[in-house]
PyMOL Python script that loads the backbone (N, CA, C, O; Angstrom):
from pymol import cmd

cmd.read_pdbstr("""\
ATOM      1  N   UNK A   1     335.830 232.680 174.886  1.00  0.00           N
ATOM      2  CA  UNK A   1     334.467 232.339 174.531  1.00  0.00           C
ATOM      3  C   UNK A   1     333.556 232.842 175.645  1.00  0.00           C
ATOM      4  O   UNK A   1     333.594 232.516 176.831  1.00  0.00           O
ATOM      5  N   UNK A   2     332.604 233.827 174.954  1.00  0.00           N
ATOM      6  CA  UNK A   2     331.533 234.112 176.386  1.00  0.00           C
ATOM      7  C   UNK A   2     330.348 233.388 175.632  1.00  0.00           C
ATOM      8  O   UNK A   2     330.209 233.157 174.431  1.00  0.00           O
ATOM      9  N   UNK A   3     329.565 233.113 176.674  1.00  0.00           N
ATOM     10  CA  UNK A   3     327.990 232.167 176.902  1.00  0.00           C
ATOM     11  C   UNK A   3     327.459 232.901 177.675  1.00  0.00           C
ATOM     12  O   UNK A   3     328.170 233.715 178.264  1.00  0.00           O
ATOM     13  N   UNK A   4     326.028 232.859 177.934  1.00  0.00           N
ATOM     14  CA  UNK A   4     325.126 233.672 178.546  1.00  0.00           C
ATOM     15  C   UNK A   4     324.336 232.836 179.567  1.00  0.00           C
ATOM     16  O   UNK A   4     323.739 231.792 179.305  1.00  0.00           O
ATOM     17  N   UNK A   5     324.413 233.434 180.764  1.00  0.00           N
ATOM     18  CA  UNK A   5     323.995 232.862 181.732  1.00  0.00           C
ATOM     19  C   UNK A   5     322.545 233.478 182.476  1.00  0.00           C
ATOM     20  O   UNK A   5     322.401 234.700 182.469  1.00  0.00           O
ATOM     21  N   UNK A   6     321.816 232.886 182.914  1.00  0.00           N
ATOM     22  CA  UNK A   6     320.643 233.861 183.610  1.00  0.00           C
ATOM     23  C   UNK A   6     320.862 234.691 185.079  1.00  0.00           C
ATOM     24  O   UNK A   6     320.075 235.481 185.600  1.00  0.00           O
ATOM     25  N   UNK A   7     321.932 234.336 185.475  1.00  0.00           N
ATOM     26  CA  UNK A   7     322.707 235.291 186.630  1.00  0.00           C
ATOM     27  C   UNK A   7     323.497 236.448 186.178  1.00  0.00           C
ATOM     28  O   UNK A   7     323.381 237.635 186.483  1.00  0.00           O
ATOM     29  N   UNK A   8     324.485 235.745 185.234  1.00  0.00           N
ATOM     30  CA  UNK A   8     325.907 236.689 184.874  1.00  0.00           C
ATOM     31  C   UNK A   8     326.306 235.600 183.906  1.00  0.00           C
ATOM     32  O   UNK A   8     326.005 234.406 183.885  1.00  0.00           O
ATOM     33  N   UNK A   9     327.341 236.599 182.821  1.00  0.00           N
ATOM     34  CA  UNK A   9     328.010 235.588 181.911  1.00  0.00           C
ATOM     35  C   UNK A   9     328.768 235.155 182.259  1.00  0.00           C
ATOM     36  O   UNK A   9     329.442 235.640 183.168  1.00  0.00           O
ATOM     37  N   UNK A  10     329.054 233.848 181.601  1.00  0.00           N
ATOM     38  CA  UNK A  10     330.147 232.560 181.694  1.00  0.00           C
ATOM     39  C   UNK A  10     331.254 232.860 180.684  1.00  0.00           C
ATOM     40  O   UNK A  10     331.027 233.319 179.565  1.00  0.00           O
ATOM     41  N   UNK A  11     332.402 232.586 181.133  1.00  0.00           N
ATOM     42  CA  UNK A  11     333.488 232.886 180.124  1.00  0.00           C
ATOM     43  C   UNK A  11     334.267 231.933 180.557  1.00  0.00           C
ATOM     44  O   UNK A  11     334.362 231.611 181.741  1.00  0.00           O
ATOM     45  N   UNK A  12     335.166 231.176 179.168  1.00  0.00           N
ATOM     46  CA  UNK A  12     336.272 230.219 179.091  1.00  0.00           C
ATOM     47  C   UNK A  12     337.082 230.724 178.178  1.00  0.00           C
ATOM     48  O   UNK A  12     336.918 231.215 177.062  1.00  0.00           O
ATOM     49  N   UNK A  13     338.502 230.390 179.250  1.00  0.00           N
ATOM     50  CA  UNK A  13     339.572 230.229 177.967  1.00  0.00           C
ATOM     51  C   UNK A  13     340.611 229.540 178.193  1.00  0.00           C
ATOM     52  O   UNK A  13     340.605 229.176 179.369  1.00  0.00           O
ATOM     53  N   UNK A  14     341.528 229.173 177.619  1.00  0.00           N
ATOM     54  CA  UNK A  14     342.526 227.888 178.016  1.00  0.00           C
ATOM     55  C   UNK A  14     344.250 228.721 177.966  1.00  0.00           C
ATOM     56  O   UNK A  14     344.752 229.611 177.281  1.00  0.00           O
ATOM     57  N   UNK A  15     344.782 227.712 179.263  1.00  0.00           N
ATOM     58  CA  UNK A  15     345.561 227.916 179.556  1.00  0.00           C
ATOM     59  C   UNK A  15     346.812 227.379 178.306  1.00  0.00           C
ATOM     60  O   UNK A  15     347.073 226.178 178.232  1.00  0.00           O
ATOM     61  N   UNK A  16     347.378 228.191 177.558  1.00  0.00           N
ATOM     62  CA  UNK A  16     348.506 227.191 176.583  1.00  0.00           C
ATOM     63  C   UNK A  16     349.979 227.901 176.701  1.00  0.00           C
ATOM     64  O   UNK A  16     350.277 229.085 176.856  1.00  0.00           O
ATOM     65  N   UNK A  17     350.702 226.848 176.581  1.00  0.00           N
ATOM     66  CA  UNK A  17     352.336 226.664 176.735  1.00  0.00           C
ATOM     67  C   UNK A  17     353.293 226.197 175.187  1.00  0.00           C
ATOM     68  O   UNK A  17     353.823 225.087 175.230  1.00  0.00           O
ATOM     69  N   UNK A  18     353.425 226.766 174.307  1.00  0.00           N
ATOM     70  CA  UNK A  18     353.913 226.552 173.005  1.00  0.00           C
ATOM     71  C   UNK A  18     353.322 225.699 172.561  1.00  0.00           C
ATOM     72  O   UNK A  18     353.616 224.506 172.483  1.00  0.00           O
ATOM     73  N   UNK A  19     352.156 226.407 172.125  1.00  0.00           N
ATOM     74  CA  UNK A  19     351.003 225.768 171.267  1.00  0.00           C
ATOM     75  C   UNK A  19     350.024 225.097 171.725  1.00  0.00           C
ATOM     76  O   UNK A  19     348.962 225.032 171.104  1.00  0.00           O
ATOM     77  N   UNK A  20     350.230 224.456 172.947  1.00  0.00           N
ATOM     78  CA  UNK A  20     349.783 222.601 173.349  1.00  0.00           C
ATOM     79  C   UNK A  20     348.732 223.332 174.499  1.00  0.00           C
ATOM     80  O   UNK A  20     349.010 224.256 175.265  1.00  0.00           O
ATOM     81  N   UNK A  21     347.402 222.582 174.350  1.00  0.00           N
ATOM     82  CA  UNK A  21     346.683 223.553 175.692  1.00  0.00           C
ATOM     83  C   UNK A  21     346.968 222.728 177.571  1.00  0.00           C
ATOM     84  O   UNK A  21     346.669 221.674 178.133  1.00  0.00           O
ATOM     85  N   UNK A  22     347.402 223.487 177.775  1.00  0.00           N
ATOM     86  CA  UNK A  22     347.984 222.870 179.710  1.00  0.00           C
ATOM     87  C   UNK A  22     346.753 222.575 179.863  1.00  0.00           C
ATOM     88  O   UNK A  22     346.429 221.389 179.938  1.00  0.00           O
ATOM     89  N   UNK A  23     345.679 223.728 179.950  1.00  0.00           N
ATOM     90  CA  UNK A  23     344.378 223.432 181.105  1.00  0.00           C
ATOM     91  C   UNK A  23     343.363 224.716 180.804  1.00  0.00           C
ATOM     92  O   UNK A  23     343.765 225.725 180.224  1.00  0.00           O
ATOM     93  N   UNK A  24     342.211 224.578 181.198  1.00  0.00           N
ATOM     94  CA  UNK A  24     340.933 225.362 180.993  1.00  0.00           C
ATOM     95  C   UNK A  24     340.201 225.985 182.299  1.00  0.00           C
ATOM     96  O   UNK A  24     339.834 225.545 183.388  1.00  0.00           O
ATOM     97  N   UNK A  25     340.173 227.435 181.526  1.00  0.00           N
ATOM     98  CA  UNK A  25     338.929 227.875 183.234  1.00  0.00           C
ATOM     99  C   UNK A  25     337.758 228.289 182.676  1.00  0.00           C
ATOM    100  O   UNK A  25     337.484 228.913 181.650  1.00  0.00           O
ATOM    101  N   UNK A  26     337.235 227.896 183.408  1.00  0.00           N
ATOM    102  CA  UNK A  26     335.432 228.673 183.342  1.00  0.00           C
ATOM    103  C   UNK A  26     335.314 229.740 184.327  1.00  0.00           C
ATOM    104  O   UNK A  26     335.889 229.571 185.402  1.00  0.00           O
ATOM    105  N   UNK A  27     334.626 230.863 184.119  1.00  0.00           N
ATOM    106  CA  UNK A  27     334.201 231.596 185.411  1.00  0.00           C
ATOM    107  C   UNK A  27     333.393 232.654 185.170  1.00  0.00           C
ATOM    108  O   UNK A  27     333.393 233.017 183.994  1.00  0.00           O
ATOM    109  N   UNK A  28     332.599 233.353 186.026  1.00  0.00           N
ATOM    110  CA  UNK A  28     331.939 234.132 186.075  1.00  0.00           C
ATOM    111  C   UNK A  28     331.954 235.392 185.958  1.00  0.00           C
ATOM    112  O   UNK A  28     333.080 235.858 185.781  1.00  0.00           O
ATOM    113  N   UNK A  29     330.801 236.385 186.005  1.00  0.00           N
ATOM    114  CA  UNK A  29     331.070 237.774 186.734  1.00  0.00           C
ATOM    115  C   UNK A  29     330.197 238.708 187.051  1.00  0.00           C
ATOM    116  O   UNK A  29     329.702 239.369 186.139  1.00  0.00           O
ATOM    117  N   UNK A  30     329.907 238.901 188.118  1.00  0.00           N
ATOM    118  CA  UNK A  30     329.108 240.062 188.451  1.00  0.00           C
ATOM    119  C   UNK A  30     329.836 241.463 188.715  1.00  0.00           C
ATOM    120  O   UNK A  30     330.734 241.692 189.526  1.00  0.00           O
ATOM    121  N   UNK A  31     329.099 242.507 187.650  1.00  0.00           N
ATOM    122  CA  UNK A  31     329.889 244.144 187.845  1.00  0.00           C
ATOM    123  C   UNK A  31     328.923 244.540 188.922  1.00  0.00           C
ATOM    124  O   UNK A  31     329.219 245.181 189.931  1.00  0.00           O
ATOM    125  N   UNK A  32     327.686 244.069 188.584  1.00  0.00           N
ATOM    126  CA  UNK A  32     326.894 244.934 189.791  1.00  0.00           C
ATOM    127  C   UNK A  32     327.812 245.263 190.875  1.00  0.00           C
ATOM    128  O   UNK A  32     328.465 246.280 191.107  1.00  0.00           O
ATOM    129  N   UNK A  33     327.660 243.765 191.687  1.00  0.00           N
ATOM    130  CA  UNK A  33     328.515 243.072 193.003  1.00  0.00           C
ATOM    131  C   UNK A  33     329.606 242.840 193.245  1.00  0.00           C
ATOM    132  O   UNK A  33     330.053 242.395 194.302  1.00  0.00           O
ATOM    133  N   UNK A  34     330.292 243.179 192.071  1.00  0.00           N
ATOM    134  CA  UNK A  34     331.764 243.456 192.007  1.00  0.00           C
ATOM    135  C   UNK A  34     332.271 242.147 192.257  1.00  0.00           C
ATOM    136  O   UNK A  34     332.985 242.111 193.260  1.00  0.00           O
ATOM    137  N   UNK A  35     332.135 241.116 191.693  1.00  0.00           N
ATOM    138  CA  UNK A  35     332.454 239.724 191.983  1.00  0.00           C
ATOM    139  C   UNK A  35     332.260 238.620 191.111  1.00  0.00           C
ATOM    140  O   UNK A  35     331.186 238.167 190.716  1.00  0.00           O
ATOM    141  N   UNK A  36     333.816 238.102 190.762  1.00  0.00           N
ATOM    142  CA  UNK A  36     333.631 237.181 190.073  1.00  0.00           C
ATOM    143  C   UNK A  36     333.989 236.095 190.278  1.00  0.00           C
ATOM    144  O   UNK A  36     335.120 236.118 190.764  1.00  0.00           O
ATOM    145  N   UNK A  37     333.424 234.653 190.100  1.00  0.00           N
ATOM    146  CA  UNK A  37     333.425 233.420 190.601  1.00  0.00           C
ATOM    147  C   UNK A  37     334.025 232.393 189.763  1.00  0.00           C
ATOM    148  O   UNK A  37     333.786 232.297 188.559  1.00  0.00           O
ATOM    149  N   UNK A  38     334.823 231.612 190.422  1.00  0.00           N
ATOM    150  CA  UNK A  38     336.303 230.584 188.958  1.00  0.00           C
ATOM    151  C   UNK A  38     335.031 229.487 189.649  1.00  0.00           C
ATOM    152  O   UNK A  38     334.805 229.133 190.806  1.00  0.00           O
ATOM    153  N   UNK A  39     334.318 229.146 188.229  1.00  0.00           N
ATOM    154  CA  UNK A  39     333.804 227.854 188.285  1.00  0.00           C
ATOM    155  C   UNK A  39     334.667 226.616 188.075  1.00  0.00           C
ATOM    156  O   UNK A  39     334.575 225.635 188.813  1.00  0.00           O
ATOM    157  N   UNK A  40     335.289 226.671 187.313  1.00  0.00           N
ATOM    158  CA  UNK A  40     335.972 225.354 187.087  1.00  0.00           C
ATOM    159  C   UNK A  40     337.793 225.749 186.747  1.00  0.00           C
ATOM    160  O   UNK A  40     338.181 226.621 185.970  1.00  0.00           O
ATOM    161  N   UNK A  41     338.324 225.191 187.248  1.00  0.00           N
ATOM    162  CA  UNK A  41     339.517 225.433 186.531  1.00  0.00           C
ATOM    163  C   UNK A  41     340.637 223.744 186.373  1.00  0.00           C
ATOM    164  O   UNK A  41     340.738 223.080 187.404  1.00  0.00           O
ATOM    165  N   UNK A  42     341.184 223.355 185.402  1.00  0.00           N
ATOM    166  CA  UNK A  42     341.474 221.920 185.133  1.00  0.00           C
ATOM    167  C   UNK A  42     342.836 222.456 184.453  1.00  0.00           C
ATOM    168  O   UNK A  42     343.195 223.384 183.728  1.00  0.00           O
ATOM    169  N   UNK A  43     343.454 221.193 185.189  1.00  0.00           N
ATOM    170  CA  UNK A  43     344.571 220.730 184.303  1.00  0.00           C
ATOM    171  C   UNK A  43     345.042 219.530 184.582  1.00  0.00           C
ATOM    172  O   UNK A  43     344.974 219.065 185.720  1.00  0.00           O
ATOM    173  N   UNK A  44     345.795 218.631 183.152  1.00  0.00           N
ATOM    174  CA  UNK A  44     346.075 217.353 183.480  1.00  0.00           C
ATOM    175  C   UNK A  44     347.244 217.192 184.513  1.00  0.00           C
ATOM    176  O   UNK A  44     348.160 218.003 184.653  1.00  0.00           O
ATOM    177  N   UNK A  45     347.028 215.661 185.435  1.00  0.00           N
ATOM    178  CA  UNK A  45     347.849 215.391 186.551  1.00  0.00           C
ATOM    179  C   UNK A  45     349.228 216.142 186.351  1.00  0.00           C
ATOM    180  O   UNK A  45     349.764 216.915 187.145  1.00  0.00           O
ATOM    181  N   UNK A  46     349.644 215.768 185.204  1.00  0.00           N
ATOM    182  CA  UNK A  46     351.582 216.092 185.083  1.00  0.00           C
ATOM    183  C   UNK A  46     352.080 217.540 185.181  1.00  0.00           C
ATOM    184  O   UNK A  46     353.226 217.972 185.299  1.00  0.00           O
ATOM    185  N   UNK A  47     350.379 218.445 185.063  1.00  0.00           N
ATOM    186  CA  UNK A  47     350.753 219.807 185.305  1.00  0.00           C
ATOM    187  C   UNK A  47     349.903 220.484 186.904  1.00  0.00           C
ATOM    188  O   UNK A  47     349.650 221.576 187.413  1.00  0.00           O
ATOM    189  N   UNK A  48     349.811 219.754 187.050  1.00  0.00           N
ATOM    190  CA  UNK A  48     349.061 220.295 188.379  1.00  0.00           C
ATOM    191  C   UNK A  48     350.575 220.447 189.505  1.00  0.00           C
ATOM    192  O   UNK A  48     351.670 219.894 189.392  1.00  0.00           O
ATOM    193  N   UNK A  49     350.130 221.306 190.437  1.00  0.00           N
ATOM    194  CA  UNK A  49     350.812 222.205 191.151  1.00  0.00           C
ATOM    195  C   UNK A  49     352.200 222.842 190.732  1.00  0.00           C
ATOM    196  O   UNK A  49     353.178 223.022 191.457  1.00  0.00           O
ATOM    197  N   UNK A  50     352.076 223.095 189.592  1.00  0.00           N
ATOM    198  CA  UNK A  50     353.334 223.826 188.454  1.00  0.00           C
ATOM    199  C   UNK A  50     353.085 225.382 188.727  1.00  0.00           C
ATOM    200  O   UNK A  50     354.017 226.079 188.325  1.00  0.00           O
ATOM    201  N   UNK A  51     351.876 226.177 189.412  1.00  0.00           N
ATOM    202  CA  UNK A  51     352.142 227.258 189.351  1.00  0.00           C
ATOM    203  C   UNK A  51     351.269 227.731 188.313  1.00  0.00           C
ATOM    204  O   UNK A  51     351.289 228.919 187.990  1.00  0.00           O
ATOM    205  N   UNK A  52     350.179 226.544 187.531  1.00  0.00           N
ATOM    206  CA  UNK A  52     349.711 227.206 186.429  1.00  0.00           C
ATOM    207  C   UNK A  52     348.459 227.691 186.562  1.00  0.00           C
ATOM    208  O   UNK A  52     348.001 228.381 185.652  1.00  0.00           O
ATOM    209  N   UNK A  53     347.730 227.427 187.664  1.00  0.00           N
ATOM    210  CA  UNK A  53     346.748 228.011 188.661  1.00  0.00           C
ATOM    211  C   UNK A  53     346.692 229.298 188.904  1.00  0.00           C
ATOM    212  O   UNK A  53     345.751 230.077 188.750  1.00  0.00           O
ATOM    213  N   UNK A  54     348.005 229.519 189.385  1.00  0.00           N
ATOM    214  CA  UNK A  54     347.873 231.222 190.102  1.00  0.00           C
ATOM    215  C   UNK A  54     348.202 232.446 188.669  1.00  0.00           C
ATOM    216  O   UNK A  54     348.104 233.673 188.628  1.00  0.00           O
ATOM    217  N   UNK A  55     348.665 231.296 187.498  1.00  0.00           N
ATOM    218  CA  UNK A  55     348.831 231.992 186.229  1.00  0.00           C
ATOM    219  C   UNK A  55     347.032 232.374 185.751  1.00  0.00           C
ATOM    220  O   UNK A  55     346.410 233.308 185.245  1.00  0.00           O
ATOM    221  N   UNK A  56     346.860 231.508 186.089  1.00  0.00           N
ATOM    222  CA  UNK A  56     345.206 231.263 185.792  1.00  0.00           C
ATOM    223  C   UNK A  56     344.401 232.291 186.430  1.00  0.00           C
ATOM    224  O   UNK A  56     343.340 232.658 185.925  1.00  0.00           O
ATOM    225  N   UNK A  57     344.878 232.800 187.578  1.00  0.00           N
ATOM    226  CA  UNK A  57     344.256 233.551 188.158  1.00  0.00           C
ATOM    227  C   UNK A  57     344.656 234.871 188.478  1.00  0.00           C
ATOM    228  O   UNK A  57     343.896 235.711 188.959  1.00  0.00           O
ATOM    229  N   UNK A  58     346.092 235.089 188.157  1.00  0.00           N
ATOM    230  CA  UNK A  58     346.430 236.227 187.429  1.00  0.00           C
ATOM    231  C   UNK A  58     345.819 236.703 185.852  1.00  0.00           C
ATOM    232  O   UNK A  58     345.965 237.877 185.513  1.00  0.00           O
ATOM    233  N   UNK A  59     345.358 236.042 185.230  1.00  0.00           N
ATOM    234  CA  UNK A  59     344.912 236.466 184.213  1.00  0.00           C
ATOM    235  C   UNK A  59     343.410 237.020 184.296  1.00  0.00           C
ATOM    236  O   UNK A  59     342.853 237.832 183.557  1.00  0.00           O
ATOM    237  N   UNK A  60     342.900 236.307 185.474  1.00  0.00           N
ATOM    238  CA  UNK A  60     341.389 236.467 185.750  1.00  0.00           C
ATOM    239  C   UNK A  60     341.514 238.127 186.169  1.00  0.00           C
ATOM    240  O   UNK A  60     340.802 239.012 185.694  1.00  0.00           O
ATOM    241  N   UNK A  61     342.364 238.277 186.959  1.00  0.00           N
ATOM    242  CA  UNK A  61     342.493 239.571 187.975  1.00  0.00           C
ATOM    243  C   UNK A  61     343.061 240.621 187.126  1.00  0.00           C
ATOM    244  O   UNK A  61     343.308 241.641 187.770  1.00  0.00           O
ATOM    245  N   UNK A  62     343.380 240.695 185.722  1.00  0.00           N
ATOM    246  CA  UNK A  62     344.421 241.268 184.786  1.00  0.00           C
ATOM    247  C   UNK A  62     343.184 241.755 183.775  1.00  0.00           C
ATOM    248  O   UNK A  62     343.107 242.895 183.316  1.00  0.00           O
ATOM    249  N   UNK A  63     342.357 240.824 183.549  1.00  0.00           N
ATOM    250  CA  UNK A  63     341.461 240.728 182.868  1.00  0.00           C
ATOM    251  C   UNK A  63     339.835 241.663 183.379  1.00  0.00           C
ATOM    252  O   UNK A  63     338.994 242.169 182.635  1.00  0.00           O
ATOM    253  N   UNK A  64     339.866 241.616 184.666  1.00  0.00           N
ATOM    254  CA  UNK A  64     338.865 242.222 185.578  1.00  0.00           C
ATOM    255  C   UNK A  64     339.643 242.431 186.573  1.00  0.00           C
ATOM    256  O   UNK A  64     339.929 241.489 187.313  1.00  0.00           O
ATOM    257  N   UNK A  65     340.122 243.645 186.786  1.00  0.00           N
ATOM    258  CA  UNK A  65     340.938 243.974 187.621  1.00  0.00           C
ATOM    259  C   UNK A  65     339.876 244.848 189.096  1.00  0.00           C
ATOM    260  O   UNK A  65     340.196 245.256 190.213  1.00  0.00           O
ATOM    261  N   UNK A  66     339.059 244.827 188.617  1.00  0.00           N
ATOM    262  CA  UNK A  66     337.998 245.890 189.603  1.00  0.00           C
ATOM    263  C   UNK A  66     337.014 244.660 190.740  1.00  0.00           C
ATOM    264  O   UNK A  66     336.376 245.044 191.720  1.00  0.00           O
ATOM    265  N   UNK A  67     337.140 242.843 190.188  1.00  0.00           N
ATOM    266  CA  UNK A  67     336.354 242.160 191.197  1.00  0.00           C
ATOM    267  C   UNK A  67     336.575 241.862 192.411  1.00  0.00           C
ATOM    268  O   UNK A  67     336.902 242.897 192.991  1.00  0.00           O
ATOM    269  N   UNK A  68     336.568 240.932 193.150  1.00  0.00           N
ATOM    270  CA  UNK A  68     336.526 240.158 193.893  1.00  0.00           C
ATOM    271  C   UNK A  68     336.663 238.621 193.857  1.00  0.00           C
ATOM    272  O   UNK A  68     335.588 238.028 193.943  1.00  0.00           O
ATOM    273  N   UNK A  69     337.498 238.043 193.774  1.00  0.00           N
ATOM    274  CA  UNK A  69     337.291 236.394 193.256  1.00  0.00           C
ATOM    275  C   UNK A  69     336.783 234.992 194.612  1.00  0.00           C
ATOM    276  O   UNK A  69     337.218 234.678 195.721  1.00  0.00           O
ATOM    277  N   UNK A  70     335.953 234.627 193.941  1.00  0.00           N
ATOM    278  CA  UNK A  70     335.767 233.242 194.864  1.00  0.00           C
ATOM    279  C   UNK A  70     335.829 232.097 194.010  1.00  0.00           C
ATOM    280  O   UNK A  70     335.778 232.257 192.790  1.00  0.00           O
ATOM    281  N   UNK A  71     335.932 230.976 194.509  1.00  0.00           N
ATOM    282  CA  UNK A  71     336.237 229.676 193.962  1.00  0.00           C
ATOM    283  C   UNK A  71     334.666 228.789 194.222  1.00  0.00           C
ATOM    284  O   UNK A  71     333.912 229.200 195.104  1.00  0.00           O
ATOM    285  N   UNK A  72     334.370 227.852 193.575  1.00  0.00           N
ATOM    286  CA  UNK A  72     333.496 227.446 193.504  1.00  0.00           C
ATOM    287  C   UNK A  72     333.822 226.219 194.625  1.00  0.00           C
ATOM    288  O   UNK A  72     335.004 226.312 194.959  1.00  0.00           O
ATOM    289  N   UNK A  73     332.974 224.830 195.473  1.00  0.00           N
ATOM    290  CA  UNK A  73     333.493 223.743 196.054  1.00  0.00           C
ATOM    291  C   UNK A  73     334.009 222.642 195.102  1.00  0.00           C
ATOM    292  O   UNK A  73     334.029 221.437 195.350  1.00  0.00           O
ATOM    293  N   UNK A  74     334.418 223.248 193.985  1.00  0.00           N
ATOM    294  CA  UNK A  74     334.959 222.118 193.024  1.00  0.00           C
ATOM    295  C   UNK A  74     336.262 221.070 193.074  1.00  0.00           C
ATOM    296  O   UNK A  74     336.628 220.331 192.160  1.00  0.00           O
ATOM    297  N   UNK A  75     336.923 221.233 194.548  1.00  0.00           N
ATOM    298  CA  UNK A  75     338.179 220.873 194.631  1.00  0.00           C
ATOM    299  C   UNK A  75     338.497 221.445 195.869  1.00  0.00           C
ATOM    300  O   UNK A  75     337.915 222.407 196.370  1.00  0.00           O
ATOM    301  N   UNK A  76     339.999 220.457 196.634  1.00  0.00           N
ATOM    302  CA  UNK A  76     340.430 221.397 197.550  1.00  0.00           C
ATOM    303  C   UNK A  76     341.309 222.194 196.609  1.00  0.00           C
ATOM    304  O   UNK A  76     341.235 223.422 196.621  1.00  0.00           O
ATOM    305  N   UNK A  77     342.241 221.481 195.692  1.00  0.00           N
ATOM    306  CA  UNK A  77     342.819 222.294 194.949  1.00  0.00           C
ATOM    307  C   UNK A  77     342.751 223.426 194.711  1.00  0.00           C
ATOM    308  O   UNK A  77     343.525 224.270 195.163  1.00  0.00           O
ATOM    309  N   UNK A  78     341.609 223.689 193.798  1.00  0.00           N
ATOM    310  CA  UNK A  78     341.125 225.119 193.372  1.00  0.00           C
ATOM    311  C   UNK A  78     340.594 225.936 194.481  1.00  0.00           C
ATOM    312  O   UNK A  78     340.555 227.103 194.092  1.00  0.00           O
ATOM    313  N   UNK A  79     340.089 225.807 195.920  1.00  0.00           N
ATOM    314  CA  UNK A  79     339.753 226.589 196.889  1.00  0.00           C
ATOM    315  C   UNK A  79     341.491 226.998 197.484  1.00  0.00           C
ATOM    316  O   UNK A  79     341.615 227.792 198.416  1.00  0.00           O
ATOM    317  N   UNK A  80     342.655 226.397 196.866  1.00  0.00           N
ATOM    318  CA  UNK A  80     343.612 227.451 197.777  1.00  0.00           C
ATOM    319  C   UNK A  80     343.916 228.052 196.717  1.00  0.00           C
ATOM    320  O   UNK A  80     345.064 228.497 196.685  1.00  0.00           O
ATOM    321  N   UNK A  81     343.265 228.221 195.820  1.00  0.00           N
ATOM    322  CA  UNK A  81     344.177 229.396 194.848  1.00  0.00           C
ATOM    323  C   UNK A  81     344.010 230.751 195.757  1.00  0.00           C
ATOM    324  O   UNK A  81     344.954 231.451 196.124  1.00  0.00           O
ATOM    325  N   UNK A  82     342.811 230.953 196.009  1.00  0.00           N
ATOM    326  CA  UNK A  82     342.634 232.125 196.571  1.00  0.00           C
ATOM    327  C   UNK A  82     342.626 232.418 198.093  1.00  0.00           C
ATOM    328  O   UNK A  82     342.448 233.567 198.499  1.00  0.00           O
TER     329      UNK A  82
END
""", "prot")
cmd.dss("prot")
cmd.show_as("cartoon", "prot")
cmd.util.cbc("prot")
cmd.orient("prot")
């Protein structure tokens, strides 16, 4: 899903494991600046530190392979992905 932002567009999509959705990211992107920003990224307690993070962010980097990624202060969590 993209949404339109007055900076850069917003894009979500969810993380799923045979059928069932694990967890959701939001994030950004600037081509100008070559940089794109993980606003949010969630998943429930029982899946957190499973590894489904850096899946999360392999897909970001797979997906836009030409940015730069930063994390938003949404968590310590999500600031060590990167």
């Amino acid at each position: 899903m993209r949404t339109e932002s007055r900076r850069s567009p917003v894009f979500e999509f969810a993380i799923v494991g045979d059928g069932i959705e694990l967890g959701n990211v939001k994030y950004g992107t600037c081509d100008i600046c070559c940089v794109g920003l993980l606003y949010k990224i969630g998943f429930p307690d029982d899946w957190q530190f499973c590894g489904l993070g850096r899946l999360a962010l392999g897909q970001l980097e797979a997906r836009h392979p030409d940015l730069i990624w930063y994390t938003t202060a949404q968590g310590r969590h999500a600031r060590g992905l990167l």
